[in-house]
Backbone bond lengths (Angstrom), bond angles and torsions (degrees), N, CA, C in turn:
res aa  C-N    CA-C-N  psi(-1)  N-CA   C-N-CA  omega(-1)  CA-C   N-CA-C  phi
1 X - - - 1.450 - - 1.526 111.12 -
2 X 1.355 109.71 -59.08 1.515 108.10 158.33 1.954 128.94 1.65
3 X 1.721 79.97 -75.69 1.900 86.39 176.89 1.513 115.10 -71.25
4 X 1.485 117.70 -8.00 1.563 100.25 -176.69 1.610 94.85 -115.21
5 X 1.443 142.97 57.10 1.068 166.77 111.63 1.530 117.36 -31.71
6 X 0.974 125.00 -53.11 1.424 132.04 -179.75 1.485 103.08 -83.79
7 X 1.185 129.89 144.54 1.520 142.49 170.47 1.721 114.37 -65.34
8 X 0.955 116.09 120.18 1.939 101.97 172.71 1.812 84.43 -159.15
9 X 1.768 95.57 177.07 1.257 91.12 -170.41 1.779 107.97 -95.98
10 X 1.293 89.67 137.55 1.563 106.34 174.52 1.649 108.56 108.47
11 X 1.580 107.32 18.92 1.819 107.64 -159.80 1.853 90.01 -98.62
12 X 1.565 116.47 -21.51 0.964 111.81 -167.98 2.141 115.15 -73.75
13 X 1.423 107.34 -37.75 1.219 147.93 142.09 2.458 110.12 -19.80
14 X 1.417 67.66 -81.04 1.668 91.83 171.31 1.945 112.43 -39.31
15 X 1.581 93.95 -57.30 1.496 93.98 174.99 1.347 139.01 -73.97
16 X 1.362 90.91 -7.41 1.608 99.13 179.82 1.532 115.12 -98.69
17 X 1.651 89.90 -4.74 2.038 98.20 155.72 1.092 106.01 -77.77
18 X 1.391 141.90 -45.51 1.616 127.43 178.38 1.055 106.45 0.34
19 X 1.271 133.53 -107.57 0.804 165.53 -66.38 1.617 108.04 -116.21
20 X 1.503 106.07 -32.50 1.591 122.90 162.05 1.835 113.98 -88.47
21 X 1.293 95.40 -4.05 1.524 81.78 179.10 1.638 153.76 -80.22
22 X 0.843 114.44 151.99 1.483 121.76 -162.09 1.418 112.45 -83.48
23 X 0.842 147.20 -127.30 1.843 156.09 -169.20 1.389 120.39 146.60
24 X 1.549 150.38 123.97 1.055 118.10 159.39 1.697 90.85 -151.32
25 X 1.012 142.53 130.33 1.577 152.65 151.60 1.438 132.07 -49.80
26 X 1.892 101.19 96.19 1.052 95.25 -174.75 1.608 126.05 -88.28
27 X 1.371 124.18 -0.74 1.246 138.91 -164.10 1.485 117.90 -144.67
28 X 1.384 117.17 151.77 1.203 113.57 162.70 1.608 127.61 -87.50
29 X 1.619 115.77 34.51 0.886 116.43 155.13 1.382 127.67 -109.78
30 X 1.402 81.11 5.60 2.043 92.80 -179.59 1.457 127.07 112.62
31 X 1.261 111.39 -5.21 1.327 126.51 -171.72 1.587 109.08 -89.17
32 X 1.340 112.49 145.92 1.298 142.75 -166.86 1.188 152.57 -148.45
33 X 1.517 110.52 117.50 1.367 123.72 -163.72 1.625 120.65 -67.88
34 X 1.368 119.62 118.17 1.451 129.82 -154.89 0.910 108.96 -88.39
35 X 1.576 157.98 155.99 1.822 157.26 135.69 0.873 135.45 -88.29
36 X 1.132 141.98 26.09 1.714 136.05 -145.25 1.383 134.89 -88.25
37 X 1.388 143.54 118.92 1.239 111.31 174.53 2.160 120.90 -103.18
38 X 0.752 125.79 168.95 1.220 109.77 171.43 1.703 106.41 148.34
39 X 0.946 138.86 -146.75 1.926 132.07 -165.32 1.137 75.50 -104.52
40 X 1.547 92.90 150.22 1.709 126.34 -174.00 1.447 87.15 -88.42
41 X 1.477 103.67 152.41 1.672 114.78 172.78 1.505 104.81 -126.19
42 X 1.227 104.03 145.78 1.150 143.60 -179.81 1.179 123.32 -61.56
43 X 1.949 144.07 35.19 0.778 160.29 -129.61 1.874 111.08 -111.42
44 X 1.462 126.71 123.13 0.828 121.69 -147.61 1.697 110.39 -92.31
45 X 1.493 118.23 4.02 1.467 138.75 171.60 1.584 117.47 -163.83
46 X 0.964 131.32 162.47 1.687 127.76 -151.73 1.899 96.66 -76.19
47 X 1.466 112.76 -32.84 1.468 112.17 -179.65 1.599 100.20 -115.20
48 X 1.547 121.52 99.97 1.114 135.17 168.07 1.878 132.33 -71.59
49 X 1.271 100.28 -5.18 1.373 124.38 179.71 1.253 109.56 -165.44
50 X 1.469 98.81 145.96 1.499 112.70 163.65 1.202 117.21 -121.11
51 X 1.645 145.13 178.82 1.355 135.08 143.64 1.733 94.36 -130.41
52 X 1.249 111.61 155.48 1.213 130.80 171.89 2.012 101.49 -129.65
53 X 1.567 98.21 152.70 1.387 112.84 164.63 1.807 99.76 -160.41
54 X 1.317 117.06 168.06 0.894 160.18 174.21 1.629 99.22 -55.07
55 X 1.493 137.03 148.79 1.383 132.34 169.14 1.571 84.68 -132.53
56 X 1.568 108.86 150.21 1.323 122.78 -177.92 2.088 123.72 -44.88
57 X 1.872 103.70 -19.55 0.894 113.57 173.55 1.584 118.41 -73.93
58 X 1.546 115.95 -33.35 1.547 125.70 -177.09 1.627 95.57 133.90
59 X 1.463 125.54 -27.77 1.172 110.55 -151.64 1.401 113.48 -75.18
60 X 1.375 148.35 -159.58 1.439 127.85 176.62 1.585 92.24 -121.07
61 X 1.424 107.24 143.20 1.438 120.43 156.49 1.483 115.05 -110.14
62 X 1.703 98.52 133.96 1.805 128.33 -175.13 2.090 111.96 -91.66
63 X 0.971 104.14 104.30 1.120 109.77 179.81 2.151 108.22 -101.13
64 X 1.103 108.54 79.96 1.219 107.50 -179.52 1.487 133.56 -96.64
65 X 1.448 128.83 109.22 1.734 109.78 171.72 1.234 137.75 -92.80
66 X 1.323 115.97 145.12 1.103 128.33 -165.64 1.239 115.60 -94.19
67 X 1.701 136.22 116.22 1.363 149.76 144.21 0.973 121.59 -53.24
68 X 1.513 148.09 92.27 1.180 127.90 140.60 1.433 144.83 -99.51
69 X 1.407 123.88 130.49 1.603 112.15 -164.89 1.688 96.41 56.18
70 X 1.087 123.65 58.58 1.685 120.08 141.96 1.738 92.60 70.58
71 X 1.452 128.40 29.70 1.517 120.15 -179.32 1.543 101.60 -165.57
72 X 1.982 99.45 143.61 1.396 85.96 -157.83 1.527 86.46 -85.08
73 X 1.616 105.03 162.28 1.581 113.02 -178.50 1.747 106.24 -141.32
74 X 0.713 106.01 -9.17 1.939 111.55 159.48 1.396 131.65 -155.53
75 X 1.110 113.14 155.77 1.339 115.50 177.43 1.705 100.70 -128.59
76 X 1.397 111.01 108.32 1.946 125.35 -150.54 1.890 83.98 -98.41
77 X 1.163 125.38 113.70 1.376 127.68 155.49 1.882 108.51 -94.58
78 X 1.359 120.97 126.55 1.778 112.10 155.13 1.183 95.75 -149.02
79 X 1.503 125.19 172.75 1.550 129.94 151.49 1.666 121.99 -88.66
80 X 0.830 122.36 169.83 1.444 126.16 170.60 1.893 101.38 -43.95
81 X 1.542 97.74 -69.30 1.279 87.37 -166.81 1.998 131.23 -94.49
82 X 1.681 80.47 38.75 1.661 109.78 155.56 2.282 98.35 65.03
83 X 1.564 94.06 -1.80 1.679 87.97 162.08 1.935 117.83 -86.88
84 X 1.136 101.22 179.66 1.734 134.13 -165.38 1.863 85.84 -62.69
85 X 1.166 136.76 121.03 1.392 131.36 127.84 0.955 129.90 -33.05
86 X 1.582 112.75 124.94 1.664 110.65 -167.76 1.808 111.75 -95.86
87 X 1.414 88.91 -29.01 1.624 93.69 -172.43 1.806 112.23 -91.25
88 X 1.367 110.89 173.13 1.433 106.89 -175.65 2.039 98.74 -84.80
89 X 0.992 136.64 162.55 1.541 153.58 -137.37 1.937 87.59 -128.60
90 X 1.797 93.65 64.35 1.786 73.12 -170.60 1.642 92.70 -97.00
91 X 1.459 111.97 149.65 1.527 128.27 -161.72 1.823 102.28 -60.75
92 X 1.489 95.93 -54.21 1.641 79.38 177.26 1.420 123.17 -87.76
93 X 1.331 113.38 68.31 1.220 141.66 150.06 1.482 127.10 -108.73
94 X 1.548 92.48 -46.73 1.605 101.39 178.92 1.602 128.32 -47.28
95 X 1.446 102.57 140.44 1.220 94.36 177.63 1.813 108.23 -117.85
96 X 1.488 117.08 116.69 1.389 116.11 -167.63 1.053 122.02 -82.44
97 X 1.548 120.43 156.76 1.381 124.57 -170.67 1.721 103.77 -137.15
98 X 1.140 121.18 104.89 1.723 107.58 -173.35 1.857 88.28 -100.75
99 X 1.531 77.75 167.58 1.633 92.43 -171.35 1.481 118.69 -138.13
């Protein structure tokens, strides 16, 4: 919920998948495979938002989701320098980027 906070087009769409969605963890960096069913949205590139924060080391962590075919289908966590996140991914931290 976090990343669809900010307004962009197709976020309105996006939320009304909530509500069917699934969860499952594909990585140990935190990232996660999405299910959703509900109206396809209208999204103007396959990752319509990002959030970034800070990891306890300095480095930045990328919290990105993935649209595909009008449904979200991942939620991509890494850092810049492609190690494990140390800290927990708490939302009001994030800093958003719509696209």
């Amino acid at each position: 919920m976090a990343l669809l906070k900010e307004d962009f087009p197709g976020c309105q769409a996006l939320l009304e998948q909530v509500p069917s969605l699934s969860v499952h963890s594909i990585d140990e960096e935190g990232s996660l495979r999405l299910e959703v069913s509900g109206p396809r949205a209208e999204v103007k590139q396959r990752v319509p938002v990002e959030a970034m924060l800070e990891d306890v080391d300095g480095v930045t962590i990328h919290v990105l989701l993935h649209v595909i075919d009008g449904l979200m289908n991942e939620v991509e966590v890494y850092k810049d320098d492609l190690g494990v996140p140390q800290r927990e991914l708490a939302p009001e931290d994030f800093r958003l980027i719509v696209y």
